[in-house]
C-alpha positions in Angstrom: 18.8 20.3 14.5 16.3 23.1 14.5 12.8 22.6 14.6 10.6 23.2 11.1 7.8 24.9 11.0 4.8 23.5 9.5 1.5 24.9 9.0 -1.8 22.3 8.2 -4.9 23.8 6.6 -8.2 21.3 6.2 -11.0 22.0 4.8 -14.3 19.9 5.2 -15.9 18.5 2.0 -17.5 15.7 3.3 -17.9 14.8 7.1 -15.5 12.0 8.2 -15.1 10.5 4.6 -13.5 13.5 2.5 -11.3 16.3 3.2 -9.0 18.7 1.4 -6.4 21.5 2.2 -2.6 22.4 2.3 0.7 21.1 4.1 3.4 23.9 3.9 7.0 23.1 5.0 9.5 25.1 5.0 9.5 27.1 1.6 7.2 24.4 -0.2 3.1 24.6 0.0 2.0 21.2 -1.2 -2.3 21.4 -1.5 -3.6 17.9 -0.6 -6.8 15.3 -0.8 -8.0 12.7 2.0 -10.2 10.3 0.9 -11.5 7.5 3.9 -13.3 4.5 2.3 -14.1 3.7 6.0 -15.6 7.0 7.6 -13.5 8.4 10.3 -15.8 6.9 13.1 -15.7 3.8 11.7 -11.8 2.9 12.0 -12.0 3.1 15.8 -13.6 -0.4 15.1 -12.1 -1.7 11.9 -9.6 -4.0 12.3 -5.9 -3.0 11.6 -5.1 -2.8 7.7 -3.2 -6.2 6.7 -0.3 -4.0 5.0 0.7 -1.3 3.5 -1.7 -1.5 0.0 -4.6 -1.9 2.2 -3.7 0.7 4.5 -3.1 3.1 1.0 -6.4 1.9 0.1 -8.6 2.8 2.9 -7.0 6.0 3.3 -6.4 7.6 0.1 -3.9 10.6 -0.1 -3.3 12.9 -2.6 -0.8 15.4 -2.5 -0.2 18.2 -5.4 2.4 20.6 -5.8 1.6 23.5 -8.4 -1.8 21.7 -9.3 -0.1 18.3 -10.6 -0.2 15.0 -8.4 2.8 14.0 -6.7 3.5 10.1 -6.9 4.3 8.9 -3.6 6.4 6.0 -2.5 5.2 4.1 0.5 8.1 6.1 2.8 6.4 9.3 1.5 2.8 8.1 2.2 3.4 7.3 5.8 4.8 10.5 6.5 2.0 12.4 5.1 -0.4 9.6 6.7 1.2 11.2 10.2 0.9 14.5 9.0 -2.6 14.9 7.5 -5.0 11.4 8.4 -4.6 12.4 11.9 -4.6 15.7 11.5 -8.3 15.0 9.9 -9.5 12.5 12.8 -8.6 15.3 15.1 -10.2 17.7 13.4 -13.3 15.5 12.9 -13.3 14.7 16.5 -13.4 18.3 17.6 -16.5 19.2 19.5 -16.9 22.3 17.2 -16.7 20.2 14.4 -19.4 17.9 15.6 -21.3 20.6 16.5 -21.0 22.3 13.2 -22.1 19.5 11.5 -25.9 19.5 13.2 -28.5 21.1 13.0 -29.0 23.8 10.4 -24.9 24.9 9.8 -24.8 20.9 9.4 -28.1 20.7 6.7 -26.4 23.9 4.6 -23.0 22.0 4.5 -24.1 18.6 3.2 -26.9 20.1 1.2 -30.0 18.9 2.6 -31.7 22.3 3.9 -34.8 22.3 2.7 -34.5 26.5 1.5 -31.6 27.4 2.2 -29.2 25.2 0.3 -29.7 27.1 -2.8 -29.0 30.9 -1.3 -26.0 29.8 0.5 -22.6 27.9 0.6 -21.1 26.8 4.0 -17.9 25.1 5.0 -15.5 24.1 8.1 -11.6 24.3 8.3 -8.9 24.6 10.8 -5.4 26.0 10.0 -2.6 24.5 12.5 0.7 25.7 12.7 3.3 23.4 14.8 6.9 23.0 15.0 8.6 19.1 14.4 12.1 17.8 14.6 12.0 16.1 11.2 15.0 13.0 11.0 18.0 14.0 8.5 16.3 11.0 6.5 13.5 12.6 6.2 14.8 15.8 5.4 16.3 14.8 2.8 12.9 12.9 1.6 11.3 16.6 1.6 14.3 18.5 -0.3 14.2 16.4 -3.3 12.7 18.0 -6.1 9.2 16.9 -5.7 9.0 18.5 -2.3 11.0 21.1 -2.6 10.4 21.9 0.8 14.5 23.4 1.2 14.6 22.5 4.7 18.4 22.7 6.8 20.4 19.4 6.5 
């Protein structure tokens, strides 16, 4: 089967807890929210969610296709857990992101600068495009109507 193209976009909101940007595969461009309710450093140490509704809780996922929220099923949450939570803890754990977040760059984003906070806006992103050998099952997840993602069988 051939590979699909996917491209990731994440934007920084809050550092480690909140994040927000867009998925697109194939034809469809599906905008997305991360929400952590235990910080990105913090699950290094947590211990392992006890299922599935715990797992949901902690990390919060919201995915929207032409501005209205897509329900997901819990097949459809873990593949965008894969795609995106990651996606954000590697992104976090970059050492320009770290970097980015100290100091003065890191004071503007948050809004603590003393001054400058009121003159200027600042924020961090990365944009990732990859290839992946999606499953026919999971094809077929993506070219249902919600998705729309019109992927090759």
């Amino acid at each position: 089967m051939k590979p699909v193209s996917v491209e990731r976009h994440i934007d920084q909101v809050v550092d480690g807890s909140k994040y927000k940007g867009y998925v697109q595969i194939g034809k469809a461009k599906l905008d997305y929210e991360l929400d952590f309710a235990v910080s990105i450093p913090e699950t290094d140490t947590m211990p392992e969610p006890k299922d599935q509704a715990e797992a949901r809780r902690i990390f919060q996922i919201t995915v929207k296709k032409d501005g209205s929220d897509i329900p997901l099923t819990d097949q459809e949450w873990g593949f965008f857990f894969s795609m995106l939570v990651m996606f954000a803890a590697e992104f976090y754990h970059l050492p320009q992101t770290r970097d980015s977040n100290s100091g003065t760059m890191g004071k503007l984003m948050n809004g603590t600068h003393s001054f400058l906070s009121h003159m200027a806006s600042v924020s961090i992103g990365m944009t990732s495009k990859s290839s992946f050998n999606f499953s026919p099952d999971l094809r077929t997840m993506l070219n249902t109507p919600k998705f729309d993602c019109k992927l090759a069988a």
